[in-house]
C-alpha positions, 0 to 999 in steps of 0.5 A: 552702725550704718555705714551707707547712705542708703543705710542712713537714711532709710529710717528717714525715707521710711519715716515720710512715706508713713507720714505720707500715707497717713495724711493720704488716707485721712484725707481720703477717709474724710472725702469718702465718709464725710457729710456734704451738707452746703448751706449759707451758714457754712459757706460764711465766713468765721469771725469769732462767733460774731456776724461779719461786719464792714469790708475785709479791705479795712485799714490796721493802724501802723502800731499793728504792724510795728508791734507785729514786726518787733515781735517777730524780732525779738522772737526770733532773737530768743531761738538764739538763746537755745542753741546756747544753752545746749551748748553752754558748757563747752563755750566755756567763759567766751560763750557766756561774755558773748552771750551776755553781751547779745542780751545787752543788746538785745535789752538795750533795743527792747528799752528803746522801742519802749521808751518810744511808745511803740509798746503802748496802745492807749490813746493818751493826748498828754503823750502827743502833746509831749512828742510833738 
């Protein structure tokens, strides 16, 4: 058992400068065995196999980024849930209330971000009609 922090901690420093080295060496192996072929083909952007089309300033609709941000949410309200589920047992009836609570909410918000369309993409004229 280590009873310094110099003990401690030196898998830890002895674990990044391994890693540090590797990634050096790798990068370094690349640059000094590695074809230096420049031609127009790979100097051009890749777009999925396809020809780049129109400018890179074009505009995204709002529902992008709306589902964007309710993504990253309800992403990051998931990682709640694994810090529970590991400690589960020793929470004990107050964790589970608490945690089925936090669900409720977090489905309640999930309900009301479908129920106002932010989920759907299509272009339906029924539903603008309806919204306005």
């Amino acid at each position: 058992m280590p009873t310094t922090y110099s003990e401690l901690y030196f898998p830890v420093l002895v674990q990044v400068l391994f890693a540090a080295v590797v990634a050096a060496s790798l990068i370094g192996a690349g640059l000094f065995f590695g074809k230096r072929n420049r031609n127009s083909a790979k100097d051009s952007p890749y777009e999925s196999g396809m020809k780049p089309v129109g400018s890179a300033r074009e505009r995204f609709s709002v529902k992008f980024y709306l589902v964007a941000m309710l993504f990253i949410l309800f992403d990051i309200e998931a990682v709640f849930l694994y810090p529970w589920a590991v400690v589960y047992r020793e929470l004990g009836i107050f964790g589970f209330i608490e945690m089925v609570l936090f669900m409720i909410l977090v489905l309640s918000g999930f309900y009301f971000v479908w129920k106002k369309g932010a989920l759907d993409w299509t272009l339906n004229p029924q539903r603008k009609a309806k919204d306005s």
